[in-house]
C-alpha positions in Angstrom: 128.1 72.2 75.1 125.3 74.4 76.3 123.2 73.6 79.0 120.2 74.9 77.4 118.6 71.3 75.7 114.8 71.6 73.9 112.4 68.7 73.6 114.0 65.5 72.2 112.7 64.2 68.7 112.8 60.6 67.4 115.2 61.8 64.8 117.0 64.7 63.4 118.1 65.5 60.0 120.5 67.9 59.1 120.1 70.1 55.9 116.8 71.0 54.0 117.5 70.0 50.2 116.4 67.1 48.3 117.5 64.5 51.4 116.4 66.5 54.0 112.7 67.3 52.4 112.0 63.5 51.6 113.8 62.3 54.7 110.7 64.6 56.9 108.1 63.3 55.0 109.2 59.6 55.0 109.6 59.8 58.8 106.9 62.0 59.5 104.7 61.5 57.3 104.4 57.7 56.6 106.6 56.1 59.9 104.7 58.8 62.6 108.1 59.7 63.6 109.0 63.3 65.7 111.7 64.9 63.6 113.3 67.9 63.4 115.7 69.7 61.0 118.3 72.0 60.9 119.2 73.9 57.7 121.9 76.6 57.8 120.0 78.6 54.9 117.3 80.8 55.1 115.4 78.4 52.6 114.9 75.0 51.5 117.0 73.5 48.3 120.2 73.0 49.7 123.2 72.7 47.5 120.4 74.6 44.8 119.8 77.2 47.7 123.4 78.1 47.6 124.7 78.0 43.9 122.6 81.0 42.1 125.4 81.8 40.7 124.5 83.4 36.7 124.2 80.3 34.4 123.6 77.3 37.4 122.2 74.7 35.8 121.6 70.9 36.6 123.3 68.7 34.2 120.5 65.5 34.7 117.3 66.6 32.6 114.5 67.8 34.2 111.7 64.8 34.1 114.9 63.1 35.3 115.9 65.0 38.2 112.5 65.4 40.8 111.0 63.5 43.0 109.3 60.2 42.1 107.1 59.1 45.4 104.5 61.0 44.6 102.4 60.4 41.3 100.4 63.5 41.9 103.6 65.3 42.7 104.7 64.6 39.2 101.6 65.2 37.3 101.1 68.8 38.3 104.4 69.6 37.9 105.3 71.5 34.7 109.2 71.8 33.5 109.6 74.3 31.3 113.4 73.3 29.8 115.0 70.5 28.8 117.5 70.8 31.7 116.2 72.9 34.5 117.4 76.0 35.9 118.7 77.3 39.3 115.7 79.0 40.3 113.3 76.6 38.5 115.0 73.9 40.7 114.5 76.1 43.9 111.2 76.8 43.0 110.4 73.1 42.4 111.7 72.4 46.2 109.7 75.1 47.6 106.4 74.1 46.1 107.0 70.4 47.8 108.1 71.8 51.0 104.8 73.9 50.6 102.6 70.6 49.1 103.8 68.7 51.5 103.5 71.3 55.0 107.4 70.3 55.2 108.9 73.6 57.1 107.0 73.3 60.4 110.1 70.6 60.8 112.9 72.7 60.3 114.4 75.2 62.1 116.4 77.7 59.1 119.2 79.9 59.4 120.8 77.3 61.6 124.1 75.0 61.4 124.3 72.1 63.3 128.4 72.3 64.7 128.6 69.3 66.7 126.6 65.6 67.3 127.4 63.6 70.1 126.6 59.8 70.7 125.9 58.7 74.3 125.9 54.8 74.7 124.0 55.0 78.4 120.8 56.6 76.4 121.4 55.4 73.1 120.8 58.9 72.0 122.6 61.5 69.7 123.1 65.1 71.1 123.0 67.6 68.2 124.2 71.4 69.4 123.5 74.2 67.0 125.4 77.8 66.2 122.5 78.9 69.0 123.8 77.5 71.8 121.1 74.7 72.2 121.2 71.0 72.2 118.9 68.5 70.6 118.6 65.1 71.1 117.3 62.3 69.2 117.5 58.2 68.9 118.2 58.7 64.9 120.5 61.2 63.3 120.0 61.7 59.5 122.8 63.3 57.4 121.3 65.0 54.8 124.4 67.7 53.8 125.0 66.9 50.5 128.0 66.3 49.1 129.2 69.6 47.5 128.0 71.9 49.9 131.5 72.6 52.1 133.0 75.2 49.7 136.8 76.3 49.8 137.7 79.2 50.8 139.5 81.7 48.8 141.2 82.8 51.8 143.4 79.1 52.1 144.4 79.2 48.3 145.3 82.9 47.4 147.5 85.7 49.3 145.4 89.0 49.2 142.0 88.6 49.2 141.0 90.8 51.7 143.3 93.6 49.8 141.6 93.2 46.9 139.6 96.5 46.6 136.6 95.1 43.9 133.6 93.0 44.9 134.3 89.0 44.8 131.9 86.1 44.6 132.4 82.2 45.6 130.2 80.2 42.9 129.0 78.5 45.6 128.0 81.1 48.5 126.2 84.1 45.5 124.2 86.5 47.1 121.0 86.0 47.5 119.8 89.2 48.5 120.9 91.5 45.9 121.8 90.7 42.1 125.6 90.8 40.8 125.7 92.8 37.9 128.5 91.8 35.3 127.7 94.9 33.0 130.7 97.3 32.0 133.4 95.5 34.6 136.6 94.0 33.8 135.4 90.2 35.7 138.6 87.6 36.6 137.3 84.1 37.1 139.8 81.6 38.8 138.6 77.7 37.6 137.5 76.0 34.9 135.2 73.5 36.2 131.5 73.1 35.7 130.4 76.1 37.3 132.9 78.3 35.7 131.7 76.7 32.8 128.3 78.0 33.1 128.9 81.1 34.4 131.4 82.4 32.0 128.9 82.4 28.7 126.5 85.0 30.4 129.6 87.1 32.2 130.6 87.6 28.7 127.6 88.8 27.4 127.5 92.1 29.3 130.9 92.4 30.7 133.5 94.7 29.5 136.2 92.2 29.4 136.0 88.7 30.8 139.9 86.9 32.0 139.9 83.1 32.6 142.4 81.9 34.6 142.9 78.3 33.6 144.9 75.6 35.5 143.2 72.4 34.3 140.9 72.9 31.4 138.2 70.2 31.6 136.2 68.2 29.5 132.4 69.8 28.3 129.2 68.7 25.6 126.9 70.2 24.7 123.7 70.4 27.0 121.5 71.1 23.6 119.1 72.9 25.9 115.7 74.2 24.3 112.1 75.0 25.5 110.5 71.7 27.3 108.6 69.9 24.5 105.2 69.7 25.8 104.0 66.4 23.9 107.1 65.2 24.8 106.3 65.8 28.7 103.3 64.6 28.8 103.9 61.5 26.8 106.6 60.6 29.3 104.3 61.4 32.4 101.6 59.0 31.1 103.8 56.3 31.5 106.2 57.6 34.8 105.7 55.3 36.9 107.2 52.5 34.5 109.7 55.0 33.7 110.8 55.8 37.5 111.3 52.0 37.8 114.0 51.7 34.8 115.7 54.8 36.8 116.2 52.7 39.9 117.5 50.2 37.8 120.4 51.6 35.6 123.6 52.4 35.9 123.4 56.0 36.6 119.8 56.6 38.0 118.7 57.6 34.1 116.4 55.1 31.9 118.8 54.6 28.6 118.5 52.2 25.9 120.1 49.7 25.7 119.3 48.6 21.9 121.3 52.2 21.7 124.7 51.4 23.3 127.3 49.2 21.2 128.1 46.9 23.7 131.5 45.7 22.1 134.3 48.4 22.0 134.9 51.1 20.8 138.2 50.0 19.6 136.1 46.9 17.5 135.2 49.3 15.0 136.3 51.3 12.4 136.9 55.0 12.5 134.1 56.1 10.4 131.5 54.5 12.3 132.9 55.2 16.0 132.7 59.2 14.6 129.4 58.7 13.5 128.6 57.4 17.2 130.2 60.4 18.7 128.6 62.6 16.3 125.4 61.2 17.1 125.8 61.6 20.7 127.3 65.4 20.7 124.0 66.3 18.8 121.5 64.6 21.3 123.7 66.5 24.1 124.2 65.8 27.7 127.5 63.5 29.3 125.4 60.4 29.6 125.5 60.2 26.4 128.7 60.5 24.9 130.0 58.1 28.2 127.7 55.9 26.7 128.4 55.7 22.8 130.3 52.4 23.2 130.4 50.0 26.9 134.5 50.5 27.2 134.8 53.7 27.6 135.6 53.8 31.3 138.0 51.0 31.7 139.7 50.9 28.7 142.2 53.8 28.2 142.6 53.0 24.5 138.7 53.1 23.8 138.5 56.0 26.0 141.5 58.3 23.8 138.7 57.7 20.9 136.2 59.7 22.5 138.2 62.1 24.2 140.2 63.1 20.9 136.7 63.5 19.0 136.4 66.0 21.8 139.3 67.8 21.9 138.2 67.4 18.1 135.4 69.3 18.5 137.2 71.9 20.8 139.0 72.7 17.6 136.8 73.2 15.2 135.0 75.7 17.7 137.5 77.7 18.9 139.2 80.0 16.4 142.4 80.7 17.5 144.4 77.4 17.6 146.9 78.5 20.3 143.3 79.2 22.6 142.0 76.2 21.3 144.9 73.8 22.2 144.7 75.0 26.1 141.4 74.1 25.9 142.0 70.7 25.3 142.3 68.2 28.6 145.3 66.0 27.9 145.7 65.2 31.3 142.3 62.5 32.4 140.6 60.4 31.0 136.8 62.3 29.0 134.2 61.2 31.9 136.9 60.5 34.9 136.4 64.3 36.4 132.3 64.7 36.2 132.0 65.4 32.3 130.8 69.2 32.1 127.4 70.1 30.5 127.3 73.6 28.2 125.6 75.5 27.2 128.1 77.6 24.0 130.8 77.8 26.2 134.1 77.1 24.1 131.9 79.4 21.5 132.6 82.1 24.5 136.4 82.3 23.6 135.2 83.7 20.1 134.3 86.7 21.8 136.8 89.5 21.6 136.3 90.3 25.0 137.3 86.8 26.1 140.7 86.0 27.2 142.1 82.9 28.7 144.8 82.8 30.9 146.9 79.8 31.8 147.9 79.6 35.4 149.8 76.3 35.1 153.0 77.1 34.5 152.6 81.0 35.8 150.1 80.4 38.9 148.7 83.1 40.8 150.8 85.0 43.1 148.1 87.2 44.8 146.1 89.0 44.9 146.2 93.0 45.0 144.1 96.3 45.4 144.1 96.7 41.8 143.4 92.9 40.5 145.3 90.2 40.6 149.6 89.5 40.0 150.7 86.5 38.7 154.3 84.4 39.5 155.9 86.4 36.5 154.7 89.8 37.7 152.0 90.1 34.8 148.9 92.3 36.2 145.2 92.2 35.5 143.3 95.1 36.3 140.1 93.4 37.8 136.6 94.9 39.0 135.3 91.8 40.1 136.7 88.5 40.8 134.6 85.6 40.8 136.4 82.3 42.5 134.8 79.2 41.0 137.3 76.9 42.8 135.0 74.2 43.7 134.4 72.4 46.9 135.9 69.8 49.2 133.6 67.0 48.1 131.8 64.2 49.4 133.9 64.2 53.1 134.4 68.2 53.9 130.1 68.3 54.7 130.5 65.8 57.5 134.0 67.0 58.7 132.5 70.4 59.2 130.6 68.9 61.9 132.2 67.9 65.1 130.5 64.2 65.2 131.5 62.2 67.7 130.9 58.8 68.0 131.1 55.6 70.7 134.0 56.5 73.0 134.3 60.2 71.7 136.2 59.0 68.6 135.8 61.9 65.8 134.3 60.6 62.9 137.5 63.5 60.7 140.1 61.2 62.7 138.5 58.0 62.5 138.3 58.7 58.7 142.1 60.4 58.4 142.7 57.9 55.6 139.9 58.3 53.6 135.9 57.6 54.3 135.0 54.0 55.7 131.3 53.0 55.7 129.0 49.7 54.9 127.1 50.6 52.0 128.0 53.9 51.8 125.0 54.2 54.5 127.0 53.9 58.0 130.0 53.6 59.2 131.0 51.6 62.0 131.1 52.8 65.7 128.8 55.8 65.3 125.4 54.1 65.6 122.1 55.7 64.4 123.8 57.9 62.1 123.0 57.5 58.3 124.6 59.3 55.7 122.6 59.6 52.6 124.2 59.8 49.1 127.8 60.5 50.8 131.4 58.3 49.8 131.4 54.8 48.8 127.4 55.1 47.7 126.7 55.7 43.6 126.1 59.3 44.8 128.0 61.7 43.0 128.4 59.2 39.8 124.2 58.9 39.3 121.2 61.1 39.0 121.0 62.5 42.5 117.3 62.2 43.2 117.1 58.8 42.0 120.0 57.8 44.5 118.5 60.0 47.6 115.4 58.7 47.3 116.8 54.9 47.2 118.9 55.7 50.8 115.9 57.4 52.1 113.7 54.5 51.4 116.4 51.9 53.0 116.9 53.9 56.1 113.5 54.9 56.8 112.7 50.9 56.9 115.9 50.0 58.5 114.8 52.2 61.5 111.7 50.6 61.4 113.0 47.4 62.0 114.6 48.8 65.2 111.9 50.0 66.5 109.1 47.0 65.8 111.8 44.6 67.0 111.5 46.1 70.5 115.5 47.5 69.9 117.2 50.7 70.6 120.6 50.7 68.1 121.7 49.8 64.6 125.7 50.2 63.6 127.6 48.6 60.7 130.0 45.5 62.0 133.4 46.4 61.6 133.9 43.1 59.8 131.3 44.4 57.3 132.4 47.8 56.7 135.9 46.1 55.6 134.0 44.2 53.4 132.3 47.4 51.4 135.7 49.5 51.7 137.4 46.5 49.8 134.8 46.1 47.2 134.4 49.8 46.5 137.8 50.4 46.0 138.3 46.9 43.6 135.4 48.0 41.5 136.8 51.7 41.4 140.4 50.3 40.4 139.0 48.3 37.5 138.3 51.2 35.7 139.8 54.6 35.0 138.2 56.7 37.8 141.0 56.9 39.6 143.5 58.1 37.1 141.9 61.7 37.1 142.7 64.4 40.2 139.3 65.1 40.5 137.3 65.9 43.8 136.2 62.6 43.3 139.9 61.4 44.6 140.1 64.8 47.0 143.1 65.9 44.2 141.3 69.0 44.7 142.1 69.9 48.6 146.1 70.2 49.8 146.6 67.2 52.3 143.3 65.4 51.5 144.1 61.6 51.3 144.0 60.4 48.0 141.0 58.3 47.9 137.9 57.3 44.6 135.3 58.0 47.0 131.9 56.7 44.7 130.6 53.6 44.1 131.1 52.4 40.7 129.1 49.8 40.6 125.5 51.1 39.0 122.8 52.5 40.7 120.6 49.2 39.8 123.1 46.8 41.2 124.0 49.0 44.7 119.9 48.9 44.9 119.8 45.4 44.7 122.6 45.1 47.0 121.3 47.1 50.0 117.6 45.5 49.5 119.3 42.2 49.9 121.3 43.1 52.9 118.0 44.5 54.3 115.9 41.2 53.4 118.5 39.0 54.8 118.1 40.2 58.3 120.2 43.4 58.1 123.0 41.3 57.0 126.5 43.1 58.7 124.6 45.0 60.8 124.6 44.8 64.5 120.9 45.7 66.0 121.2 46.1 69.7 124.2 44.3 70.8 123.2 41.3 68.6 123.9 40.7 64.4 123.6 39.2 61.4 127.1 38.4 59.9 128.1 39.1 56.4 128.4 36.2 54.2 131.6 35.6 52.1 132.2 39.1 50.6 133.2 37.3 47.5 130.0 36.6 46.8 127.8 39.2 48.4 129.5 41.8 46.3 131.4 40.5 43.3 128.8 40.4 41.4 128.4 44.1 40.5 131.1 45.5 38.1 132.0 48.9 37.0 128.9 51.2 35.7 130.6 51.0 32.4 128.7 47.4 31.4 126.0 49.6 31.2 124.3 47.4 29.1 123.7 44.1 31.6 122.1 46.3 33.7 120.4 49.0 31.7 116.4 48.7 31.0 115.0 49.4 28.0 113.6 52.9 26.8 112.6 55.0 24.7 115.5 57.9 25.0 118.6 58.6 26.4 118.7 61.4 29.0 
């Protein structure tokens, strides 16, 4: 490391999006805390910062997805759609960072490369692309969960050959717009960003190729203009409103007089279509995951659902061979993240629409000319856009060199898959918190609702440290067992893990196999870390000294899969 250190802070955070914003103000603002951040963008928003890509949308509806500790925050706030936009998003994030004098904390254009735990100070050193070294007593991991992108490079032979211009989905330029208009485009995936992007390529491109391997799951979004009576109806009574979303099962108030809580296999055909039917039209994944409580951990009741999608798929599509390879047959509707749309299988309507499966004919490479296929088949390409995802929930933090007690490397230490207590901490790296990362709801619930809820539980965790005259708090080993077992029984129990999905790292060569989220509800985990927190830190070893976990059978059995939405689910007025 460098020699060159600057003036040591009570806590650093990495990354400037949702966590890193709250996580200033929360230990700024209302603990009195010195903290400093480090964001590798030249802006705030994070993982929105980063994915501009034409079409980026958030799939969680707008009143849903923002910030909820701040009542005046919310009120002056105006969404203008149903489900908000990229650059609405960005916006949003910039006017808090701006509200709330947020970017005097955070050092942009910067990536943090390396953090270092030293026993003898109790005191994390944090080096930076510059050279420098930071320290602090608290580090704060704030890098998202879909923010370490794969590279084209890894997966395909010939990308530097290729003589058009090419885009990642997740890295699109910021400083100059990517024009579609007249150009033969290729785009590689058919996950939820390809999803989005390919309805507006097609509008203005000459000829748009999709190369398929896995076609995925999609609903409608049944996006419109945001209703203003609607808005300001459900801002007169937010706060009550914010309370039902830290108590569900996926961080979004639902009704629970509007789920059938038997199966779907308990009635007849007519009326589970009518259900489905009912759900398509409202729009959003939430919804159709919701129409009856079995649908992710029974396979039978799940096939219902999924073939009144594939269903759908048919009756949009015209041609029958392109509809049929549209069709998942493969998962489970709702075990890879159920995509949001907005007229995307309408896209393939288009005459200058084709779709190209690469299962059985992969991708050979790349060439100056376009792209070759394993058969020798050629595509003439302009552009290539490579919407082939990220390696999720793990590849943030292994970007980082983080070292913990004894020098042990938090990538070896997790070979096998991810180990923490509470999806919060892992044991032997002390100090660090990890917000919305593996084994929390994260990924599996509305993002805010869940960033907000680790925020909250760290911020009063370190306060404990520090009023009880301590210098440390790490996750017992003991403990962190504990959690590892319970997430993966609650995982197992339903059909999560039957998909390869970047939930399960199917999506990275070598990863472990692993179901890295918490199944269990965002209500129930909320209740769970609350009661660790009130019982003394239960697990948690504060200086040397700890409370021990009670019998894990108890402490955690409790909370099923999110499926039984409706034990857990607080009445409202809609579905979102």
């Amino acid at each position: 490391m460098s020699e060159v250190v600057t003036e040591d802070a009570d806590a650093i955070i990495v990354g400037a999006g949702f966590t890193g914003l709250y996580a200033i103000y929360k230990l700024r603002d209302q603990m009195g805390l010195s903290v400093r951040a480090f964001e590798r963008g030249d802006g705030v928003g994070g993982t929105w910062f980063w994915n501009r890509y034409p079409g980026a949308r958030c799939d969680v509806e707008s009143l849903e997805y923002s910030y909820s500790f701040s009542p005046e925050l919310e009120q002056e706030w105006e969404w203008t759609e149903r489900y908000p936009t990229q650059p609405e998003i960005e916006r949003y994030l910039n006017h808090v960072a701006d509200r709330f004098d947020l970017r005097r904390e955070i050092q942009f254009e910067t990536t943090v490369v390396a953090a270092t735990w030293d026993d003898a100070s109790h005191r994390w050193t944090v080096e930076t692309d510059d050279g420098r070294r930071h320290r602090a007593q608290f580090l704060v991991m704030g890098v998202g969960c879909l923010s370490s992108k794969l590279d084209p490079r890894d997966m395909f032979e010939g990308v530097d050959a290729f003589g058009g211009e090419w885009h990642h989905t997740g890295a699109w330029p910021k400083d100059h717009a990517v024009s579609f208009e007249g150009k033969r485009v290729g785009v590689i995936g058919t996950g939820s960003t390809a999803i989005q992007l390919i309805p507006q390529a097609a509008k203005t491109a000459d000829h748009v190729y999709v190369f398929q391997r896995t076609p995925n799951f999609s609903v409608p979004a049944q996006n419109g203009p945001m209703d203003p009576e609607f808005q300001k109806a459900l801002k007169a009574r937010y706060r009550e409103h914010r309370k039902a979303a830290k108590e569900s099962a996926f961080g979004v108030p639902v009704v629970v007089e509007d789920i059938n809580a038997g199966s779907a296999l308990a009635v007849a055909e007519e009326e589970r279509r009518r259900e489905y039917e009912e759900a398509w039209q409202l729009g959003g994944g939430a919804t159709m995951l919701l129409a009856f409580a079995d649908l992710l951990v029974d396979e039978n009741a799940n096939e219902t659902v999924s073939e009144f999608v594939r269903s759908k798929i048919r009756e949009i599509v015209k041609d029958p061979k392109v509809a049929e390879r549209l069709c998942p047959t493969d998962h489970p509707l709702g075990t890879k993240r159920i995509c949001v749309d907005i007229e995307y299988y309408q896209t393939y309507n288009r005459d200058n629409v084709t779709l190209v499966p690469i299962r059985e004919n992969p991708i050979a490479k790349l060439t100056p000319a376009g792209l070759q296929l394993q058969d020798g088949q050629q595509f003439e390409l302009d552009m290539i856009v490579f919407a082939i995802g990220f390696d999720a929930m793990t590849g943030p933090l292994f970007d980082i060199d983080i070292r913990g007690r004894g020098g042990e490397l938090l990538r070896e230490r997790w070979a096998d898959g991810p180990r923490t207590y509470l999806g919060l901490t892992t044991h032997g790296f002390p100090n660090m918190f990890i917000v919305t990362g593996p084994q929390s709801p994260s990924v599996l619930s509305n993002m805010v609702v869940s960033i907000e809820q680790h925020v909250d539980w760290l911020t009063d965790a370190i306060k404990h440290v520090r009023e009880s005259g301590h210098e440390t708090i790490e996750a017992s080993l003991e403990a962190q067992e504990a959690w590892v077992a319970h997430v993966d029984e609650v995982g197992n129990s339903t059909l999560f893990p039957r998909a390869n999905s970047w939930y399960t790292g199917a999506n990275v060569p070598g990863k472990p196999r692993v179901f890295t989220p918490y199944v269990g509800g965002v209500g129930p985990y909320w209740q769970t870390i609350c009661g660790v927190a009130e019982k003394g830190y239960e697990g948690f070893v504060v200086n040397g000294t700890g409370s021990a976990l009670g019998d894990p059978e108890t402490e955690f059995a409790a909370h099923g899969p999110a499926a039984t939405v409706g034990d857990t689910s607080p009445a409202e007025e809609e579905i979102a």
